[in-house]
Backbone as a chain_set.jsonl record, in Angstrom:
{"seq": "XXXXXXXXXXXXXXXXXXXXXXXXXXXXXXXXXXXXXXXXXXXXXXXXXXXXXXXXXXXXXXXXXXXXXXXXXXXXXXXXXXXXXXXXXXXXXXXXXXXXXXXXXXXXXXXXXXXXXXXXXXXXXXXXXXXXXXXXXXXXXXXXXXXXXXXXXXXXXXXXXXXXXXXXXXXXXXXXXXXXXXXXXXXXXXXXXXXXXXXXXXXXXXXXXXXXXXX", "coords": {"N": [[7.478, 40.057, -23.806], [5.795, 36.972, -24.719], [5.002, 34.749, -26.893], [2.189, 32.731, -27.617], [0.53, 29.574, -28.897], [-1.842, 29.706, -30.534], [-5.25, 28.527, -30.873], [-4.379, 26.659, -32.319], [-2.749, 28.324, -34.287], [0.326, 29.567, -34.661], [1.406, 32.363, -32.566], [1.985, 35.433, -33.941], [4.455, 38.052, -34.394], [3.934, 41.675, -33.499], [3.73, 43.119, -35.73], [2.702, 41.813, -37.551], [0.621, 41.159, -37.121], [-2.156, 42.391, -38.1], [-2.49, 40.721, -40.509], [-3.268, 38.388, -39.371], [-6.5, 36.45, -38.833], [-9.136, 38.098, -38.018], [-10.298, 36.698, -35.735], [-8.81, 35.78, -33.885], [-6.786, 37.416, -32.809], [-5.58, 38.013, -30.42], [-3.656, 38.884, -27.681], [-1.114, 36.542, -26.127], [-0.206, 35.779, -22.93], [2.502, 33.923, -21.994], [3.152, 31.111, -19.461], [5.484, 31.696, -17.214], [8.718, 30.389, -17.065], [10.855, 27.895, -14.989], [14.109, 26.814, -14.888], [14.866, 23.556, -13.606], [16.978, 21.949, -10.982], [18.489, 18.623, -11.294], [19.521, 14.85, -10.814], [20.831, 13.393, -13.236], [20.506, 10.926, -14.029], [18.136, 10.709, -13.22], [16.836, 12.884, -14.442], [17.144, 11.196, -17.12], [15.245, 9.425, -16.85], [12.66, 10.552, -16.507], [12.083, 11.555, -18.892], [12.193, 9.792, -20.803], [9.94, 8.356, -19.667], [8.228, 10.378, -20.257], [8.112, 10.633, -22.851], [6.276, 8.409, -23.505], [4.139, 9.018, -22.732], [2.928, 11.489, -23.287], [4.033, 15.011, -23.282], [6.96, 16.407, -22.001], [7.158, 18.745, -20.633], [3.601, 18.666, -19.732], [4.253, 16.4, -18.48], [5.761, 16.43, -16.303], [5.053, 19.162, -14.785], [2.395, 18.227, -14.268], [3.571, 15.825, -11.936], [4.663, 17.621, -10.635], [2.603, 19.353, -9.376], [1.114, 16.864, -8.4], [2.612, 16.548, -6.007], [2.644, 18.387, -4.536], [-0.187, 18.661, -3.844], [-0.197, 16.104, -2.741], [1.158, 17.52, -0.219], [-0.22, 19.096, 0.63], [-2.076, 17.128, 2.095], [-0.793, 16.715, 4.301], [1.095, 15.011, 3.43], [3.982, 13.565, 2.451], [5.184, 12.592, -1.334], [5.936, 10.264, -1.568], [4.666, 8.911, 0.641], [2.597, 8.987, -0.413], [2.338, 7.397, -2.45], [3.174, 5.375, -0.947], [0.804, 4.71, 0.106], [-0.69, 3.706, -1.556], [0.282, 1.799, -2.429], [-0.527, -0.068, -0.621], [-3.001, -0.245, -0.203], [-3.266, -1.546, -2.777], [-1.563, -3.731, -2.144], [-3.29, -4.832, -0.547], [-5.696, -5.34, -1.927], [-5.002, -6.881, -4.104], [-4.185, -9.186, -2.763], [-7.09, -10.509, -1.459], [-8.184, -8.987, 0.485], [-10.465, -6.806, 2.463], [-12.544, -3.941, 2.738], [-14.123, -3.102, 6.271], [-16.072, -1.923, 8.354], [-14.694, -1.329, 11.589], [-15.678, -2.126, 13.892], [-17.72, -3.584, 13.435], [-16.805, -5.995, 12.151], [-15.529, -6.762, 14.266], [-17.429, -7.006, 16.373], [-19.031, -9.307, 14.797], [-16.982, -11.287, 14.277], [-17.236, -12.251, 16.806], [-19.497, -13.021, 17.915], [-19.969, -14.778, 16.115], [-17.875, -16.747, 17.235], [-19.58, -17.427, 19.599], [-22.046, -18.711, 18.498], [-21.58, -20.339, 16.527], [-19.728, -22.363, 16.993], [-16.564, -23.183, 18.553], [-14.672, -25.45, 17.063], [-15.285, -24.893, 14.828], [-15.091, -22.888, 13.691], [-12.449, -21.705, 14.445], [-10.654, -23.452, 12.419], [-11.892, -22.711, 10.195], [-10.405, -19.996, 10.402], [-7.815, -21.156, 10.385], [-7.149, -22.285, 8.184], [-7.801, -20.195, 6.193], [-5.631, -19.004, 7.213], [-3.307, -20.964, 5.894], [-3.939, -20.472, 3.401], [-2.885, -17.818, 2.577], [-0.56, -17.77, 3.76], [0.834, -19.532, 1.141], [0.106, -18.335, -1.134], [1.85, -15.607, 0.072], [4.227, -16.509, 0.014], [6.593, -16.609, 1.453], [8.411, -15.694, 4.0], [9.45, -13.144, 4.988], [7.927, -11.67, 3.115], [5.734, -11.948, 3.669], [5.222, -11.378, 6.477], [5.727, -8.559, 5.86], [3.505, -7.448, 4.764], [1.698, -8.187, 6.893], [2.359, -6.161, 8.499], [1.416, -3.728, 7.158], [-1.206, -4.077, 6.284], [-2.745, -5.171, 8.651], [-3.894, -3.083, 10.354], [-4.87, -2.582, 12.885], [-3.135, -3.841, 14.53], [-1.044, -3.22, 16.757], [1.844, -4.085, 17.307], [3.762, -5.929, 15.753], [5.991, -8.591, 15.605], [8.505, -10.57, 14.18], [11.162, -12.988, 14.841], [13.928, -14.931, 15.411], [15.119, -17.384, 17.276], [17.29, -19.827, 18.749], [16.998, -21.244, 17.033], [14.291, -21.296, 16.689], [10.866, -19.594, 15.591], [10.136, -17.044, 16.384], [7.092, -15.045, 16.87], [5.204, -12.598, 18.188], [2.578, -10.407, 18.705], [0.547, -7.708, 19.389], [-2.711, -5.837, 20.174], [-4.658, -3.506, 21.784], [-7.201, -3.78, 21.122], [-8.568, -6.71, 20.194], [-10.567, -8.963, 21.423], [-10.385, -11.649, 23.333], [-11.472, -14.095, 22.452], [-11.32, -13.683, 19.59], [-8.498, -12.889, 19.509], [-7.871, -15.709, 20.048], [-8.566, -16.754, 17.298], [-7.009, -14.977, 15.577], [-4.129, -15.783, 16.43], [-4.748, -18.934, 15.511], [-4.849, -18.483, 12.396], [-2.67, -17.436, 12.287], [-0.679, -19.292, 12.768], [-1.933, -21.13, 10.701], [-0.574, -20.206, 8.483], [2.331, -19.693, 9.009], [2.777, -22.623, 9.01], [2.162, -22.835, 6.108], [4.059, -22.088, 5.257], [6.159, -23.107, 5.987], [6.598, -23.76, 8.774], [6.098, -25.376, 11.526], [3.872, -25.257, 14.426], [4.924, -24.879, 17.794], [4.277, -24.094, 20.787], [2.948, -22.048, 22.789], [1.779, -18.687, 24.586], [-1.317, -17.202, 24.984], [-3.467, -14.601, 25.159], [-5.414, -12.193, 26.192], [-5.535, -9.759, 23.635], [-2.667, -9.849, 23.409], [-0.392, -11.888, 22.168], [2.177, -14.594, 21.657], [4.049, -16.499, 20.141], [5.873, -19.673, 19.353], [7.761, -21.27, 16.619], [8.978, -23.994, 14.904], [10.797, -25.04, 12.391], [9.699, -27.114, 9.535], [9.752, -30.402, 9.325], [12.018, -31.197, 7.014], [11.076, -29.019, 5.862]], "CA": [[6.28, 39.217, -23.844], [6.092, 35.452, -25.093], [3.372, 34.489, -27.507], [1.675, 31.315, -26.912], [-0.136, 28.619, -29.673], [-3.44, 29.959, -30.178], [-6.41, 27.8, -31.797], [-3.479, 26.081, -33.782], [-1.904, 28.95, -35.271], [1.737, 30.249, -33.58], [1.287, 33.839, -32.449], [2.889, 36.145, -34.446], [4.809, 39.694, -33.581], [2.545, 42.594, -33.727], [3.681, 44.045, -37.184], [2.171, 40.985, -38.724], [-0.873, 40.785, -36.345], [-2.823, 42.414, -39.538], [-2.09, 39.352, -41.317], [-4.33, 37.057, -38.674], [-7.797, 36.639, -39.218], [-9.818, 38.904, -36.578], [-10.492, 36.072, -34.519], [-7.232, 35.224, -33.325], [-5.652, 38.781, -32.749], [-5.435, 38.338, -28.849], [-1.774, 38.351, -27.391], [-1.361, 35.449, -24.777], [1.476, 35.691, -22.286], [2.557, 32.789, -22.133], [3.891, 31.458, -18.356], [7.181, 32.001, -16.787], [9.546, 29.098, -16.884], [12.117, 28.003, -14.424], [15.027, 25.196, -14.179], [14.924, 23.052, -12.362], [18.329, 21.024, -11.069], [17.858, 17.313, -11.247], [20.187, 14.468, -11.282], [21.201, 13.152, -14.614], [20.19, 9.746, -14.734], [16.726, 10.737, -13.099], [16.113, 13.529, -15.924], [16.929, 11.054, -18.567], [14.262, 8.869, -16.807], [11.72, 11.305, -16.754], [12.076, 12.184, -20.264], [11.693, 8.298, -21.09], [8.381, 8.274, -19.256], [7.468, 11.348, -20.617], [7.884, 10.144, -24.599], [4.721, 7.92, -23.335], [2.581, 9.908, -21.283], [2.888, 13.14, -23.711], [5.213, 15.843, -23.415], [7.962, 16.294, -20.926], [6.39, 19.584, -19.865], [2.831, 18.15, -19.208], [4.504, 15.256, -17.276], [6.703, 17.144, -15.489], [4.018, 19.835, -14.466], [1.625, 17.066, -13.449], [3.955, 15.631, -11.069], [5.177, 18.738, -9.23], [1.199, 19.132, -8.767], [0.407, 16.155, -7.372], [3.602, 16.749, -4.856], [2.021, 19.789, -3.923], [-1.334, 18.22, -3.582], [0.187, 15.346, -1.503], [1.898, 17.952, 0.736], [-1.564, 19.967, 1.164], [-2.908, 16.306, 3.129], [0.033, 16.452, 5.16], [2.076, 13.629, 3.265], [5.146, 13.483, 0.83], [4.777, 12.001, -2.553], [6.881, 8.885, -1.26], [4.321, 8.342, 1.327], [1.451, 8.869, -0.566], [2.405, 6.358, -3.24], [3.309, 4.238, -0.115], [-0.682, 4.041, 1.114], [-1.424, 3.644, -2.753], [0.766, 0.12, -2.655], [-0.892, -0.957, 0.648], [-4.262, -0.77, -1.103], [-3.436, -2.482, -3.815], [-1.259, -5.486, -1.902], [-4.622, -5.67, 0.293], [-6.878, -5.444, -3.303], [-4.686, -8.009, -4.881], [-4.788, -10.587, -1.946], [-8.148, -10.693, -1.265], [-8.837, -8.475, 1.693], [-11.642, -5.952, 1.945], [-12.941, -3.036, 4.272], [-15.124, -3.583, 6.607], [-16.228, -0.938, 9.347], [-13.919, -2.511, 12.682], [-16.417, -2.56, 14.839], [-18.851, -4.325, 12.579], [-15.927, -7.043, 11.953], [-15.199, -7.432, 15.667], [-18.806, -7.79, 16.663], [-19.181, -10.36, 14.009], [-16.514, -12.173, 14.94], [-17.598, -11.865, 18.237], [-21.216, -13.636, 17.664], [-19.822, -16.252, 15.54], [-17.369, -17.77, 17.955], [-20.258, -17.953, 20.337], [-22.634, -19.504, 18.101], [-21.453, -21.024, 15.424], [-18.703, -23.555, 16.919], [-15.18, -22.912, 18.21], [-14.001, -25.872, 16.344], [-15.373, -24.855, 13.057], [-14.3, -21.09, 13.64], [-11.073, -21.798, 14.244], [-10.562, -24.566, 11.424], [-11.839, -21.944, 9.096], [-8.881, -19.448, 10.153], [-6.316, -22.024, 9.825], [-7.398, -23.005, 6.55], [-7.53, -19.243, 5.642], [-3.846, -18.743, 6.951], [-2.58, -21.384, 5.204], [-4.053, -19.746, 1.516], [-1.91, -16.683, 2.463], [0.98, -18.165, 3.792], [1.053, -20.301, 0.257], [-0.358, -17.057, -1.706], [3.18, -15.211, -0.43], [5.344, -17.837, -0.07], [7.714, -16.035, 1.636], [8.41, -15.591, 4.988], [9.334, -11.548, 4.907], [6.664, -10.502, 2.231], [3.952, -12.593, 4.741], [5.463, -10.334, 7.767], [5.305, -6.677, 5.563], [2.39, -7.476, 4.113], [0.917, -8.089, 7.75], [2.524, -4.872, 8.819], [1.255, -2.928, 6.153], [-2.3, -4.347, 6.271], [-2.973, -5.612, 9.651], [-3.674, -1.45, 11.084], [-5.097, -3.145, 14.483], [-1.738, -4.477, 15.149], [0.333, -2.034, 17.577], [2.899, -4.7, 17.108], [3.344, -7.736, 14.634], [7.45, -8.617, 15.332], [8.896, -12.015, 13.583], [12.487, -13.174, 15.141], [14.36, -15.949, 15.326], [15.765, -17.959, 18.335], [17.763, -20.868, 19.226], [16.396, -22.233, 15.773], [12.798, -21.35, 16.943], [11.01, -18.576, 15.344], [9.267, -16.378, 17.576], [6.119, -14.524, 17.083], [4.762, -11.399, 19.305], [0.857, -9.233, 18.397], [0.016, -6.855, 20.576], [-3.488, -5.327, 20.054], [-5.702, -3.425, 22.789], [-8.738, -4.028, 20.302], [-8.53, -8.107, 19.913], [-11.205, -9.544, 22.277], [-9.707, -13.045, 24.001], [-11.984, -14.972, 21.343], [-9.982, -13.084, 18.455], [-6.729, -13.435, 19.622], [-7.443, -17.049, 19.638], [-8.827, -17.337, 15.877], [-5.79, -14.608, 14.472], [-3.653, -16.906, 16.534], [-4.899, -20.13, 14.366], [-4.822, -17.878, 11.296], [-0.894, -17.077, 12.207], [-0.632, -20.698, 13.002], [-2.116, -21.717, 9.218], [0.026, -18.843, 7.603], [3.316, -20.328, 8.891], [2.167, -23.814, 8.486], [1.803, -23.232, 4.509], [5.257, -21.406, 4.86], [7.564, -24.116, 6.605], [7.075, -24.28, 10.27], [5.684, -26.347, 13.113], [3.805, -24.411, 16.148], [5.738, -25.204, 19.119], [3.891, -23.611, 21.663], [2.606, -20.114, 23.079], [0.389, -17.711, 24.968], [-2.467, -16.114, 24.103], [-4.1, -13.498, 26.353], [-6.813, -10.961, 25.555], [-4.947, -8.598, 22.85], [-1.278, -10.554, 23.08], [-0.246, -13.204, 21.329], [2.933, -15.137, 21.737], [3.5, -18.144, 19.724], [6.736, -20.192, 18.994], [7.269, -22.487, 16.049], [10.498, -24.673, 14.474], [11.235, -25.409, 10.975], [9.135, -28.449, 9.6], [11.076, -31.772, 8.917], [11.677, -31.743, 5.247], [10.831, -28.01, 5.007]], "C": [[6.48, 38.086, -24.838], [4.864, 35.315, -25.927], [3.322, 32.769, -27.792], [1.289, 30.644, -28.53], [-1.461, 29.387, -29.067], [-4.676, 29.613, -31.689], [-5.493, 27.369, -32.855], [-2.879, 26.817, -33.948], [-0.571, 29.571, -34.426], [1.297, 31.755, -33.659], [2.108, 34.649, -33.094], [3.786, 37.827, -33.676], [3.869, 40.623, -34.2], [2.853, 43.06, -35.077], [3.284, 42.623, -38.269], [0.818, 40.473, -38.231], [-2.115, 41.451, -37.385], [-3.036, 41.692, -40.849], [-3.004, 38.025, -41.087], [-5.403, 37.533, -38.913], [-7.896, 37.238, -37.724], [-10.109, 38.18, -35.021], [-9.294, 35.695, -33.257], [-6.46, 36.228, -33.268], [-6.27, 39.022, -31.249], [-3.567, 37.759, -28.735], [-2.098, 37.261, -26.118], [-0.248, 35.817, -24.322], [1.919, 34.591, -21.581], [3.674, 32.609, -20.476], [5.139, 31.446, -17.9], [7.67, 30.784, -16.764], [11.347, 29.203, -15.968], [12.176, 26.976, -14.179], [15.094, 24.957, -13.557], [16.265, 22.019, -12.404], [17.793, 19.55, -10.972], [18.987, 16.183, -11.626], [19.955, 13.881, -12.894], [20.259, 11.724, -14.92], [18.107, 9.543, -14.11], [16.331, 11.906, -13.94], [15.935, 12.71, -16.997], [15.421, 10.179, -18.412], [13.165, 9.184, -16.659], [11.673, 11.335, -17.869], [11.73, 11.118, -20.949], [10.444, 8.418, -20.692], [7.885, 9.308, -20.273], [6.846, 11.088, -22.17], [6.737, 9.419, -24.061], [3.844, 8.433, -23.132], [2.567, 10.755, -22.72], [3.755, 13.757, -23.694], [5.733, 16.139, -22.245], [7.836, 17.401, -20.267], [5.33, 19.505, -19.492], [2.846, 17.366, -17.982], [5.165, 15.802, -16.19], [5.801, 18.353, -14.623], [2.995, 18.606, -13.451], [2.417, 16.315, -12.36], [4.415, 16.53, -10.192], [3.636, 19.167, -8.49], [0.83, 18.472, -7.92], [1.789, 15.927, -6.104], [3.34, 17.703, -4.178], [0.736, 19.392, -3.647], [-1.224, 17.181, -2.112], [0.685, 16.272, -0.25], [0.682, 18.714, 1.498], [-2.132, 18.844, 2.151], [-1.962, 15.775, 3.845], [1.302, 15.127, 4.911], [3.162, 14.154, 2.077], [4.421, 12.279, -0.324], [5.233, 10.703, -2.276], [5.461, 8.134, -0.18], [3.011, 8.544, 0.569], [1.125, 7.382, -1.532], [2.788, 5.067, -2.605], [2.17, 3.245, 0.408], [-1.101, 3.527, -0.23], [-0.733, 1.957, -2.709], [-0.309, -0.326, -1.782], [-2.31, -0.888, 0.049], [-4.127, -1.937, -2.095], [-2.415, -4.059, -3.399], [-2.567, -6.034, -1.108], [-5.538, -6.208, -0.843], [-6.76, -7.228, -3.637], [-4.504, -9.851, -4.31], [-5.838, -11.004, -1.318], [-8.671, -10.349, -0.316], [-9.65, -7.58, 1.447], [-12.152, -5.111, 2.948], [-14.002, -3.297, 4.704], [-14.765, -2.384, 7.85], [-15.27, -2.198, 10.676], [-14.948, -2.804, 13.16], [-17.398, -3.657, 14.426], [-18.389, -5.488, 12.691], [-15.485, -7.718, 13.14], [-16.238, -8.191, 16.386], [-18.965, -8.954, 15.8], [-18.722, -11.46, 14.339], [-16.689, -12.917, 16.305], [-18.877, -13.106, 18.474], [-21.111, -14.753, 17.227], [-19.234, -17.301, 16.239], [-18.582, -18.109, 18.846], [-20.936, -18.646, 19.789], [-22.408, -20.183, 17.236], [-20.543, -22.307, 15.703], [-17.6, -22.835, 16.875], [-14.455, -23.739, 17.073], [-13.802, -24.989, 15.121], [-15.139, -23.45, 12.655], [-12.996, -20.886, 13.243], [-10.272, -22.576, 12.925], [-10.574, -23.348, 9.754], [-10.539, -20.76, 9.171], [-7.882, -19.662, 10.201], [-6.067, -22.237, 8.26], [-6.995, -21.243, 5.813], [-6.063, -18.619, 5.504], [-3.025, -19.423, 6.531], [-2.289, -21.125, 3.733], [-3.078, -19.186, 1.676], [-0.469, -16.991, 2.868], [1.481, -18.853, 2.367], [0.915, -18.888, -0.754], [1.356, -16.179, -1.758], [4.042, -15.848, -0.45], [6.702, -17.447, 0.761], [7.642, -15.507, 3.287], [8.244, -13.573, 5.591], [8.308, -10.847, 3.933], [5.201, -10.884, 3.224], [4.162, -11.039, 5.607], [5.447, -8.78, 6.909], [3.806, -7.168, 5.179], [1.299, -7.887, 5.667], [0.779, -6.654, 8.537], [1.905, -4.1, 8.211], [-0.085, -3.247, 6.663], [-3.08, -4.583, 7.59], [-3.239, -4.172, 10.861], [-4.077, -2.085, 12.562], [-4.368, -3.506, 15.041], [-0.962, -3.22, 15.808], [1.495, -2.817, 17.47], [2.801, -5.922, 16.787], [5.633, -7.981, 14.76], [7.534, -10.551, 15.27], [10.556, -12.149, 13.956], [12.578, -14.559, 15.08], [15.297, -15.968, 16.912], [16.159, -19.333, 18.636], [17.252, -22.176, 18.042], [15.007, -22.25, 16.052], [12.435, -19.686, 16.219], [9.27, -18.349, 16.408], [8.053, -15.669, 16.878], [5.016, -13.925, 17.879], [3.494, -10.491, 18.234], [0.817, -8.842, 19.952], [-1.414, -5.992, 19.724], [-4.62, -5.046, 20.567], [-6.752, -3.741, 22.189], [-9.084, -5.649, 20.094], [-9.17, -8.584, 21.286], [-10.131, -10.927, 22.557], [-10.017, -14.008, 22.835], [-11.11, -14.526, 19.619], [-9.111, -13.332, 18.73], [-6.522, -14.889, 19.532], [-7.648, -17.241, 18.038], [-7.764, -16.515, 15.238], [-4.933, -15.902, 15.221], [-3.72, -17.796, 15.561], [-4.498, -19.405, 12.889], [-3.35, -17.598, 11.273], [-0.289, -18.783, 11.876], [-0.554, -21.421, 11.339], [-0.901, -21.066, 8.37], [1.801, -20.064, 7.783], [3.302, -21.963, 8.768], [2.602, -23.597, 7.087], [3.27, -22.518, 4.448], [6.692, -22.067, 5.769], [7.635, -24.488, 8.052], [6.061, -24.996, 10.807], [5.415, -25.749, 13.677], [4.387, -25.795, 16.944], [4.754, -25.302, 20.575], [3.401, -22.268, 22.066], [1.926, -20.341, 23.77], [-0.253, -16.848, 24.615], [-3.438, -16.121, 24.999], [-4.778, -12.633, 25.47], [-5.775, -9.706, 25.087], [-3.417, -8.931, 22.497], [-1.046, -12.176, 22.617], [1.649, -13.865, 21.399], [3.37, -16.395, 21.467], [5.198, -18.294, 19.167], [6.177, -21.473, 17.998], [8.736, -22.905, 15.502], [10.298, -25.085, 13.365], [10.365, -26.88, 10.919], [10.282, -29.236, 8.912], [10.781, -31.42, 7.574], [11.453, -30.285, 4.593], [11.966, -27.206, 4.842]], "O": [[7.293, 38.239, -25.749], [3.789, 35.795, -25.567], [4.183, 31.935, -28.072], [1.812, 31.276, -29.447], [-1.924, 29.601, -27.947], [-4.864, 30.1, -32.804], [-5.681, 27.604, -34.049], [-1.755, 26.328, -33.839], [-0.863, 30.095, -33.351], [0.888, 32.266, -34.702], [3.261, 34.522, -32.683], [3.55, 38.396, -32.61], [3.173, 40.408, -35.193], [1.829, 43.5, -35.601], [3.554, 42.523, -39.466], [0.101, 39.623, -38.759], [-3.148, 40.782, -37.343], [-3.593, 42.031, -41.894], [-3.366, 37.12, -41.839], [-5.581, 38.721, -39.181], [-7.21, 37.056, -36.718], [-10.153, 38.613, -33.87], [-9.255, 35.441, -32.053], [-5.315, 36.05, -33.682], [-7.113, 39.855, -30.916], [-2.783, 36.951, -29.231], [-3.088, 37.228, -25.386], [0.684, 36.167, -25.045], [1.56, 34.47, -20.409], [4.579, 33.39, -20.183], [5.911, 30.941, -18.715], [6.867, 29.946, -16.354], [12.348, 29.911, -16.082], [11.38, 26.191, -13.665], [15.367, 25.632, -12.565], [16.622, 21.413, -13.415], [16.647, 19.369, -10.561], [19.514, 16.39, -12.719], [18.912, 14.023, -13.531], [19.49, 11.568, -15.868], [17.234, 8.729, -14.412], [15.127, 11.825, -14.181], [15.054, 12.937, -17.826], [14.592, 10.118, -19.319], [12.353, 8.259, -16.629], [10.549, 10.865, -18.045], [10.893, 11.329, -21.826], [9.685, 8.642, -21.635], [7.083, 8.928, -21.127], [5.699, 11.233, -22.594], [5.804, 10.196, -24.27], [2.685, 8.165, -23.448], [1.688, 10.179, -23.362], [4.72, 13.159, -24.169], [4.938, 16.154, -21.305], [8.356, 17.349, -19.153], [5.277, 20.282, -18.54], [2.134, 17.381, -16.978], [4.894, 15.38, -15.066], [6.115, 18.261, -13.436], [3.02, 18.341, -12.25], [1.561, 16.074, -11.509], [4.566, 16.234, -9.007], [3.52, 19.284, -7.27], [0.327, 18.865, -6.868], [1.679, 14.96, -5.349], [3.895, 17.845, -3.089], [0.398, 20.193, -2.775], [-1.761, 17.278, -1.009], [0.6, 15.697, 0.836], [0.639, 18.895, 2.715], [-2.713, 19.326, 3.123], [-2.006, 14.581, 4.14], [2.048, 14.552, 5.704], [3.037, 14.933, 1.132], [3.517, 11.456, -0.179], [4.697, 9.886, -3.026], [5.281, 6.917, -0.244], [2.112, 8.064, 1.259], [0.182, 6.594, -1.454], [2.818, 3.979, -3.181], [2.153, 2.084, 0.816], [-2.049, 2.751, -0.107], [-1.464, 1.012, -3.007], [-1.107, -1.082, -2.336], [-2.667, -2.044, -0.18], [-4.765, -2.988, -2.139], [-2.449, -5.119, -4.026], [-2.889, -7.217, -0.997], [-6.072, -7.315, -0.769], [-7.513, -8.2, -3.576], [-4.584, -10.963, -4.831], [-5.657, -11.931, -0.529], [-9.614, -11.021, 0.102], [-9.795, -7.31, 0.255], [-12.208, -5.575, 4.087], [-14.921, -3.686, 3.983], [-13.644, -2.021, 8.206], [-15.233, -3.428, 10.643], [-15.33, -3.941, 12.881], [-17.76, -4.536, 15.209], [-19.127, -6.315, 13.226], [-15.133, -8.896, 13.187], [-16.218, -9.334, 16.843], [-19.06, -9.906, 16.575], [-19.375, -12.458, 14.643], [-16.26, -14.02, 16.644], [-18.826, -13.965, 19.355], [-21.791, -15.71, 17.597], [-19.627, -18.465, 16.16], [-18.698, -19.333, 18.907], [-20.825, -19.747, 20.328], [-23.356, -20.947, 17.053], [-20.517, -23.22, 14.878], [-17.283, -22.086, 15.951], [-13.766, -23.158, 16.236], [-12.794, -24.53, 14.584], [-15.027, -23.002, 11.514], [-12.485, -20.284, 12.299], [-9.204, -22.085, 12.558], [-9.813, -23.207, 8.797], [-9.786, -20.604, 8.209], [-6.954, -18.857, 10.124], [-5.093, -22.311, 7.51], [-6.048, -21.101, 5.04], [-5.47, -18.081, 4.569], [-1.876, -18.982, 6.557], [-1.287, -21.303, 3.041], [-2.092, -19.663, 1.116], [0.551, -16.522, 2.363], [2.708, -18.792, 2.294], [2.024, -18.465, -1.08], [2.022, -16.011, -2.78], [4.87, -15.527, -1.302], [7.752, -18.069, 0.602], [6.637, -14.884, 3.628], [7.38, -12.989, 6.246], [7.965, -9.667, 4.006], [4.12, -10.319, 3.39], [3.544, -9.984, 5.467], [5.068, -7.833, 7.598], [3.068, -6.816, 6.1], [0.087, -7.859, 5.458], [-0.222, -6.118, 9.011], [1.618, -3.265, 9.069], [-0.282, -2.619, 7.703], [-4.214, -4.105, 7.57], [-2.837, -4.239, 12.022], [-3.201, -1.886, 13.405], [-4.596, -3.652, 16.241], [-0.35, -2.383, 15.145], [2.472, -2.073, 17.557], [2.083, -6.809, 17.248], [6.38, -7.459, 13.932], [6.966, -11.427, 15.923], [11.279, -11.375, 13.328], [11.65, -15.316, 14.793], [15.891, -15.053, 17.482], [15.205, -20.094, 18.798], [17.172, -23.401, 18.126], [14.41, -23.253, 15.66], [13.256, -18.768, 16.207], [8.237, -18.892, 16.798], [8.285, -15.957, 15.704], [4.031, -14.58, 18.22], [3.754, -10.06, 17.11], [0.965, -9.355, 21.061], [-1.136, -5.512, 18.626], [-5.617, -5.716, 20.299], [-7.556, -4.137, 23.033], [-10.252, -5.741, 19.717], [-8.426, -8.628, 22.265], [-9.117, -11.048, 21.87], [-9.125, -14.647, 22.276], [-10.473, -15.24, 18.844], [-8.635, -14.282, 18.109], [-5.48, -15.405, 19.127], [-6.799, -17.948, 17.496], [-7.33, -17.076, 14.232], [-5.023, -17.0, 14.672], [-2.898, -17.684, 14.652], [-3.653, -20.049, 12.269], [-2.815, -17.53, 10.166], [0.363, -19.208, 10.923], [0.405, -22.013, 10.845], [-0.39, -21.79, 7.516], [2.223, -20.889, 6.972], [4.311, -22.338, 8.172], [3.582, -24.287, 6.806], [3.641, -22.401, 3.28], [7.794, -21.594, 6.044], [8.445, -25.281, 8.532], [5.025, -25.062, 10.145], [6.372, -25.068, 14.044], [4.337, -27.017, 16.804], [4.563, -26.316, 21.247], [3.676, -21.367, 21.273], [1.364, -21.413, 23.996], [0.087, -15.831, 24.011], [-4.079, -17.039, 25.51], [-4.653, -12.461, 24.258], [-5.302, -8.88, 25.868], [-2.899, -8.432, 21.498], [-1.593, -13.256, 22.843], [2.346, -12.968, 20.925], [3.211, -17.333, 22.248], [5.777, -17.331, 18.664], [5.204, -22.223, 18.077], [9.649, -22.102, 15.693], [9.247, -25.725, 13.345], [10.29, -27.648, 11.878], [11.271, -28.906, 8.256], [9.668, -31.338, 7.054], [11.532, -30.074, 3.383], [11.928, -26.23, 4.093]]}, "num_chains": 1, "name": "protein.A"}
């Protein structure tokens, strides 16, 4: 048997347990411990974290927990800390939840009354923030993947010096697919290209564009 820290004082062996005040003469058994293998240069980097956090058995405990917690809602720790980014790249660029249906109807109401021009105008203007916002051609495209869950397919290629652009999404009324359209449109706009051309059908989207002069 192991004797634990109790109320401050280290547990002693029983032939000096007449020695502790009355209050503190309980034995603790203190819990089982087992090694664990681990490469080298990821123990020493645990043990680095750990000097911050607290102690390298707290930290170390607390993460095999929440790996066991993650595994109880059907995910690994890799993928849980994967949905935890995609919150926070949506947080940090200014997107926000909104029930779908709520957001579709909306959209829905506004193109009819409010003015295609001035519908569309506004989601050009909006995809040009974010195309300028990442600046980057591949963090635009994960960061649509990642965020964009209505998308069954968001693919970005290149052709003949044209770059292509394919959405697929049974949920995108005809009037949506035209305003993400414009909103793709603004996005690469603020990120170097020229639309070319496309089609855009109720839920597909197909849009070509070419490098701008000068960009």
């Amino acid at each position: 048997m192991e004797w634990g820290n109790i109320s401050g004082i280290d547990a002693a062996p029983l032939s000096m347990m007449h020695k502790l005040p009355r209050s503190v003469h309980v034995a603790v058994k203190a819990p089982k411990r087992k090694m664990l293998a681990a490469r080298e240069d990821l123990a020493d980097k645990i043990s680095e974290i750990a000097l911050r956090k607290g102690t390298l058995y707290d930290y170390l405990n607390e993460t095999l927990e929440e790996a066991i917690r993650a595994d109880s809602l059907g995910l690994s720790l890799k993928e849980a800390i994967e949905e935890r980014g995609i919150v926070k790249v949506g947080r940090d660029s200014g997107f926000t939840f909104v029930p779908e249906r709520l957001w579709f109807d909306i959209c829905e109401k506004a193109y009819e009354r409010l003015g295609v021009r001035w519908l569309t105008s506004l989601w050009y203007e909006t995809g040009q923030w974010y195309g300028r916002y990442y600046g980057d051609l591949d963090k635009f495209k994960d960061a649509m993947n990642k965020l964009m869950w209505d998308l069954s397919e968001f693919e970005v290629s290149s052709k003949d010096r044209n770059l292509l652009v394919r959405c697929i999404s049974p949920k995108f009324s005809e009037s949506y697919s035209v305003l993400f359209g414009r909103f793709l449109e603004g996005a690469l706009n603020a990120l170097g290209y020229e639309f070319v051309d496309g089609d855009i059908l109720k839920g597909v989207l197909n849009l070509r564009f070419k490098e701008s002069k000068g960009g």
